[in-house]
ZAKOLLUM-467699 format. One record per residue: residue in one letter; x, y, z of N, C-alpha, C in turn. Coordinates in steps of 0.001 Angstrom, whole numbers, plus 524288, in hexadecimal, padded with zeros to 5 digits. Each point is the difference from the previous one (the first is absolute). Layout:
BEGIN
AXYZXYZXYZ ...
end
This chain:
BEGIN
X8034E7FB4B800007FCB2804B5800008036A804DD80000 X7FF22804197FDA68028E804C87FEC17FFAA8040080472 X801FC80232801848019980473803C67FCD6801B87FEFC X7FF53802757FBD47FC5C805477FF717F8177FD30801E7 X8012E7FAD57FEEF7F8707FDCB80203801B97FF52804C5 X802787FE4F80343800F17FE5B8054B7FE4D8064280215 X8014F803267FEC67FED9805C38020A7FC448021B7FEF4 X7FCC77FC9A7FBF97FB85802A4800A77FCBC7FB0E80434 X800C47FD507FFF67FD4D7FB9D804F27FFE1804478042A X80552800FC800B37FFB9803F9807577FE19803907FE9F X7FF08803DF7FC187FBAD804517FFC17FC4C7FDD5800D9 X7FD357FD1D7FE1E7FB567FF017FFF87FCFA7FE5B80678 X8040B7FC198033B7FF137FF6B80539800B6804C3803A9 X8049A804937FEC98005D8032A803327FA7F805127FF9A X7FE89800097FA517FA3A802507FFAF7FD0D7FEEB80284 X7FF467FA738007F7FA977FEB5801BC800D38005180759 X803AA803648021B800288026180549803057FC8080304 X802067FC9880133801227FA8A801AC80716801E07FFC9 X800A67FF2280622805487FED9800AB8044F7FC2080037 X7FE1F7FC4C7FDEB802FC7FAC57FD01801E1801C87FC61 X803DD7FEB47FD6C801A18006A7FA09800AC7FA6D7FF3E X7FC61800247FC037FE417F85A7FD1C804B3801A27FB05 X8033F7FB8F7FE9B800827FFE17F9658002E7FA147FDBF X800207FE6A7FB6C7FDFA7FBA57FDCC8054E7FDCB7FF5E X7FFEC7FC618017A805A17FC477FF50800A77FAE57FC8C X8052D7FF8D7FB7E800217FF167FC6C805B47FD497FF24 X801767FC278008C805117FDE77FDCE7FF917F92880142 X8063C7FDE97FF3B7FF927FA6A7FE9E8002D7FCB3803C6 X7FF3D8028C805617FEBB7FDA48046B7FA2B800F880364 X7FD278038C7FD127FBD08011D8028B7FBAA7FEB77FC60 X7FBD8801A3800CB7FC5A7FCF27FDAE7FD12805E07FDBF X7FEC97FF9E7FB747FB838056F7FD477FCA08017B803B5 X7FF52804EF7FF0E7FA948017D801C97FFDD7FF3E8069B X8024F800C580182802298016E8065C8002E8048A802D1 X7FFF28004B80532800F7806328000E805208002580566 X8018A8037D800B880544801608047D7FF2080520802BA X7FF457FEDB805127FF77804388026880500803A280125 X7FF64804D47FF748040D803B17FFEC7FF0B803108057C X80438803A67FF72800CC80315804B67FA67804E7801A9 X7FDA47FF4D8017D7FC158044D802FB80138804397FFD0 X7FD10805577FD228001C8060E801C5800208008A8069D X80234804008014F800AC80156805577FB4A80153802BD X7FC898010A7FBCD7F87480200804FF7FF0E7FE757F944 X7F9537FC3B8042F7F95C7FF5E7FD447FF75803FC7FDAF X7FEFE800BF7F99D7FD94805737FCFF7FB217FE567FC65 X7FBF3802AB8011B7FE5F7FFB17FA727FF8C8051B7FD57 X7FDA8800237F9D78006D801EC7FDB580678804147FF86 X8016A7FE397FEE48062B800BC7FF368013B801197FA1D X803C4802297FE258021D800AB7FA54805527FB557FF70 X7FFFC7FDEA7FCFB804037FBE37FD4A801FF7FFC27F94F X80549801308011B80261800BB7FA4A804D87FDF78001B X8020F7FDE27FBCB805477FD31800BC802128043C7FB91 X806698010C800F780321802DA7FE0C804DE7FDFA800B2 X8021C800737FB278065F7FC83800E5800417FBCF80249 X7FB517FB3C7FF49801CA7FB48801C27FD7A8016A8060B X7FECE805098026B7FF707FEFE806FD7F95D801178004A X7FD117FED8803107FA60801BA800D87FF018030B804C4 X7FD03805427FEA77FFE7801E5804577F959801E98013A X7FF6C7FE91804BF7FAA58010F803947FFC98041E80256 X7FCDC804BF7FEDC7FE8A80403802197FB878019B80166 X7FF498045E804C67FD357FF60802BF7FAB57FB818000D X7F948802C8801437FD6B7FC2E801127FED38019A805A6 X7FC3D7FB43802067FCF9802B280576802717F95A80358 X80067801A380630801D47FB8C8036C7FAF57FCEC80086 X7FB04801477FF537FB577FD13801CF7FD3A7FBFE7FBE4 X7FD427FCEF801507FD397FD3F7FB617FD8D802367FDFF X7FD5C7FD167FA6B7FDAB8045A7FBF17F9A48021E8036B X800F68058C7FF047F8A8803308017D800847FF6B804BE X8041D7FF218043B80138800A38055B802108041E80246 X7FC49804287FDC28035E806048027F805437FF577FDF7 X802967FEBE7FA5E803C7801697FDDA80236804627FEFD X7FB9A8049E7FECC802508057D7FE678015A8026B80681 X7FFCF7FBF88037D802418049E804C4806407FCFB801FC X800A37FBF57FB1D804607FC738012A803C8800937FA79 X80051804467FDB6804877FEE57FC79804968011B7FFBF X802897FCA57FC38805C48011F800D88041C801B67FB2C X80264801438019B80447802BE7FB6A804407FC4C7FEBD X8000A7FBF880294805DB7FB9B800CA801D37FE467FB58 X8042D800907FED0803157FE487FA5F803CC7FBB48006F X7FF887FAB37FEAA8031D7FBCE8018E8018A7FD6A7FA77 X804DB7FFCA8007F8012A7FD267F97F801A77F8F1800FC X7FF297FE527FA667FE937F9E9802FC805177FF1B7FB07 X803C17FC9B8019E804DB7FD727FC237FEBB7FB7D8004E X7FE4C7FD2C7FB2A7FED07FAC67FF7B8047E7FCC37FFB4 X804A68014E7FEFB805757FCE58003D801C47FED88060C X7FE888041E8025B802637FEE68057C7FA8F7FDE1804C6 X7F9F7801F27FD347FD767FE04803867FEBF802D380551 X801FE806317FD6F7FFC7803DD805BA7FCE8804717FEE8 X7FC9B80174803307FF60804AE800CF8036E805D780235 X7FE71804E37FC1480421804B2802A87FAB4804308001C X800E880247805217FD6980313800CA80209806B07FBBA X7FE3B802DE7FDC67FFB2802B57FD637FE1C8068E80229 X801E1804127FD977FE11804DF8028B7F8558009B7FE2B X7FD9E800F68034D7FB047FFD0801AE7FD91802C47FBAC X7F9587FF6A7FD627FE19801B47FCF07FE11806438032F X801AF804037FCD27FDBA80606803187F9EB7FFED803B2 X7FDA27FC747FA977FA7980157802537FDDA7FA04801C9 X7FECB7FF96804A17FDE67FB16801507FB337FF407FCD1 X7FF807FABD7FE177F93B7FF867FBCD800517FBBD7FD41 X7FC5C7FC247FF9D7FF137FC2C7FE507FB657FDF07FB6B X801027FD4B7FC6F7FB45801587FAEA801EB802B47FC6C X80457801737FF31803628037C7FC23800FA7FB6B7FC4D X801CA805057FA37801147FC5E7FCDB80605800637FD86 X803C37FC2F7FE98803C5800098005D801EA7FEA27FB3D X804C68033B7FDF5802197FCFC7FA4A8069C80010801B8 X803857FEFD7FBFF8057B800F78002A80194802337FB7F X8031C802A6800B080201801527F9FF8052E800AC7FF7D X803C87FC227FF3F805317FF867FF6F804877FF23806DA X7FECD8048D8025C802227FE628055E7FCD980238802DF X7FD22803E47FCC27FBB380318804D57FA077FCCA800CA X7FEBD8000E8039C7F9587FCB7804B27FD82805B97FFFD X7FBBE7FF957FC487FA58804E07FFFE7FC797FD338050A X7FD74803028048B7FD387FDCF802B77FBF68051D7FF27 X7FAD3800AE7FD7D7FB87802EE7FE237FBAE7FEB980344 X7FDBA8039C803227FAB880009802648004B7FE67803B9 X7FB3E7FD21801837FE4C7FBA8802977FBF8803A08050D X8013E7F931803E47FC928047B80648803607FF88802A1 X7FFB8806CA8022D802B480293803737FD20801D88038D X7FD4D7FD5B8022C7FC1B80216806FB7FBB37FEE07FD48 X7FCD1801A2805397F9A57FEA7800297FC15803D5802B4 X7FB6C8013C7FE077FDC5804C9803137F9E37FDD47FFF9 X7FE56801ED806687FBA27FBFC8019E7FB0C804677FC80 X7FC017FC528008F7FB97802BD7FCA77FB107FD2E8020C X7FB13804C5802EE7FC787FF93803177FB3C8002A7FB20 X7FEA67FB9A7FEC87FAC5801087FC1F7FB388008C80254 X7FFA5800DF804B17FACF8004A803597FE547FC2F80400 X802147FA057FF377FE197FD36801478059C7FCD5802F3 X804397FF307FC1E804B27FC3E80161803C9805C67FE9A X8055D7FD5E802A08041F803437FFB7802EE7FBD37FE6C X803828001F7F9EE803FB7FEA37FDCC803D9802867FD06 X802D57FC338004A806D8801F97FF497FFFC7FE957F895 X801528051A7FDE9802577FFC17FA4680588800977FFA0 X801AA7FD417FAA8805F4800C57FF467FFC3806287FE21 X804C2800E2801598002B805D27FDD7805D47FE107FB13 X80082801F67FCF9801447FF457FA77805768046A7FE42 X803827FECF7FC4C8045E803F98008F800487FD747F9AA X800F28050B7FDC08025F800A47FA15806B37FED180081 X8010180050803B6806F58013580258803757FCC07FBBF X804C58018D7FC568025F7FD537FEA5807737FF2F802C8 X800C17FC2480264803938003E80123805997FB2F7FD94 X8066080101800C1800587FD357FCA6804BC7FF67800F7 X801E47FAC68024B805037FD768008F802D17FF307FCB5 X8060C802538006A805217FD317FCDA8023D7FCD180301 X7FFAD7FAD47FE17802977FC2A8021C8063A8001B7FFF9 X803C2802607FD4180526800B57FEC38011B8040980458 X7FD968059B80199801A480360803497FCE17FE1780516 X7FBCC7FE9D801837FBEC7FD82803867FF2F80677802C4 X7FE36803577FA8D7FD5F80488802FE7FA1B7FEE17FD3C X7FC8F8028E8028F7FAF6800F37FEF67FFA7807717FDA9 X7FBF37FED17FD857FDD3805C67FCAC7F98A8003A7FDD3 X8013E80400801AD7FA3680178800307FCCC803687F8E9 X7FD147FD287FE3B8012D8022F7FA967F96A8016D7FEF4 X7FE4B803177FAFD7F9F480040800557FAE37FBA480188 X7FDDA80263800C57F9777FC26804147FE637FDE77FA40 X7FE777FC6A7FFED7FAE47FE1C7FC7D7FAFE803CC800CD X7FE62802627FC447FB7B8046A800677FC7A7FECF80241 X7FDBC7FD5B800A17FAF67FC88802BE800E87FE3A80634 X7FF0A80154801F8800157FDA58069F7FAFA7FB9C80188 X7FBE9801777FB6E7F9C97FBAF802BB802CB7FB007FF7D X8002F7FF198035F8022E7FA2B801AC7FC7F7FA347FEEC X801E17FD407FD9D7FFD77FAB27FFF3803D57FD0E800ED X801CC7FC8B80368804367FB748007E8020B7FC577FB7A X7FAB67FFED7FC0A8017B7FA487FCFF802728042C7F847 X803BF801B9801FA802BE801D47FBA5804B47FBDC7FF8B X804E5801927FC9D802437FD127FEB480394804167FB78 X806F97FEDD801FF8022D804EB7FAE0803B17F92E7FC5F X80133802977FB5D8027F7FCC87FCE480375803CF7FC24 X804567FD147FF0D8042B804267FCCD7FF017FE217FB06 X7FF68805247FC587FF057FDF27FA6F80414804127FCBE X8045E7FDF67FCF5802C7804377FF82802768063380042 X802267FE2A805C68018280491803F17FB81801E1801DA X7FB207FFE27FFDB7FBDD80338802547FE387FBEA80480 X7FC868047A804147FCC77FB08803EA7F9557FFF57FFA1 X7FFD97FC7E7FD567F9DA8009A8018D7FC527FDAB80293 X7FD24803738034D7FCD37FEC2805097FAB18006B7FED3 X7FF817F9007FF787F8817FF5C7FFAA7FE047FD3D80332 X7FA01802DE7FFD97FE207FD9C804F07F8D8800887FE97 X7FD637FDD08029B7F9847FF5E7FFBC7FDE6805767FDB2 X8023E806978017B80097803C37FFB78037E8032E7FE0A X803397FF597FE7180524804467FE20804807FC8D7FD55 X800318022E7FBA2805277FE687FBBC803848055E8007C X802F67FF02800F4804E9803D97FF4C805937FDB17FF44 X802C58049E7FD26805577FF397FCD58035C8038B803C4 X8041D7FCD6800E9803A18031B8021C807977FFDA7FD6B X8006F8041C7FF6080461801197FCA98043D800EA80317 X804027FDC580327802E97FEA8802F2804F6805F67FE17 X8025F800047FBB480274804AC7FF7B7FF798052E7FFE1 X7FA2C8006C7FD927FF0880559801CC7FC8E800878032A X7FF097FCA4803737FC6D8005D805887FB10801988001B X7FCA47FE8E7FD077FAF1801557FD9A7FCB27FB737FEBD X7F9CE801038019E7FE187FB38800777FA3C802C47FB94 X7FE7F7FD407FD687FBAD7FEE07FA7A7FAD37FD6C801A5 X7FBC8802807FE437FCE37FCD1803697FE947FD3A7FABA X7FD517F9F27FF907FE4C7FD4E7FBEA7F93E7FE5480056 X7FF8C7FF9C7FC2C7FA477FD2F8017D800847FBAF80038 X7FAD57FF50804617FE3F7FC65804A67FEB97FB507FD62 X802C47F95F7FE997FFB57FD7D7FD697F83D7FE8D7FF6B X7FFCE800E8804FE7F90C7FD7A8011E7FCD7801997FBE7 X800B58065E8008D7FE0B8035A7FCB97FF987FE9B7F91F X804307FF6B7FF938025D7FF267FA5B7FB077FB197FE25 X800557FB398045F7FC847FAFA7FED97F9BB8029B7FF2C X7FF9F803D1803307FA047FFA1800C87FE2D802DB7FACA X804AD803CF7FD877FE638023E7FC5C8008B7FE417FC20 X8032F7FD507FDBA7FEC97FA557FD087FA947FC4E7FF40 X7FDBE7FE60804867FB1B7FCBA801527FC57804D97FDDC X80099804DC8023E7FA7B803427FDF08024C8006D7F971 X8035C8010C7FEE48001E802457F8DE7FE177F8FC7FCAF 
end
């Protein structure tokens, strides 16, 4: 099995919130389709950001509590890089803004961490008193080579949804989600807004 799928195995487990690192094990003494438990993140996260760069994977922030467990009054900024050769965790300089539900790309040595929830603000509808996520356009953005953080333009939109998602499509980042398509242009620090794929379908079905 190839390096580059073995790494996406541990993305895929470190997404789904879980402080195990599972990967699939493969050679002439073991048997297919197996799995090997790896070394543990240092604290329980969910909703966390995960991206591998140069061969290393790194987990950022995310909330200490289980999911919809008063998470937005539990998040964290923690930056831990994971070396699959050695099997270790390194603790890393801290994300600026604690927040979890962000969406995350890489682009060469630099980690984009965009949006997400950043706190929670209670809301009295007359009857019950509940807690909403409160929502951040915030773009912030790790160099893994210097291990400084920088703070670069917001995504225009702050109405928050969790279930977005960014992907690199030649040099650009783009961030889609149930609500908002946007382009983000990494050199000249400027973000495009696109239309809303949903939209596009529904107007299709009516023409």
């Amino acid at each position: 099995m190839s390096k580059a799928l073995a790494l996406a195995f541990v993305l895929v487990f470190l997404t789904a919130s879980t402080t195990i690192l599972a990967i699939p094990v493969s050679g002439a003494t073991t048997d297919e389709n197996t799995w090997e438990t790896k070394a543990p993140m240092s604290q329980p996260r969910a909703g966390l950001g995960v991206v591998a760069v140069n061969g290393k994977i790194y987990a950022i922030g995310g909330a200490s509590t289980a999911p919809y467990q008063n998470q937005a009054d539990n998040l964290l900024s923690t930056n831990e890089e994971y070396d699959p050769t050695t099997d270790t965790w390194t603790v890393k300089p801290s994300m600026p803004t604690p927040r979890a539900y962000f969406a995350i790309a890489a682009i060469q040595n630099k980690i984009y961490c965009i949006g997400g929830v950043v706190g929670s603000e209670k809301l009295f509808d007359g009857f019950l008193t509940r807690s909403l996520f409160v929502y951040s356009g915030i773009t912030e953005v790790y160099d893994t080579i210097t291990e400084t953080w920088e703070t670069k333009a917001s995504m225009p939109t702050e109405k928050g949804t969790a279930k977005f998602q960014a992907n690199v499509v030649d040099g650009k980042i783009y961030v889609i989600g149930a609500k908002l398509t946007y382009v983000y242009d990494p050199p000249a620090d400027f973000w495009i807004q696109k239309t809303v794929a949903r939209r596009q379908t529904l107007h299709r079905l009516r023409g």
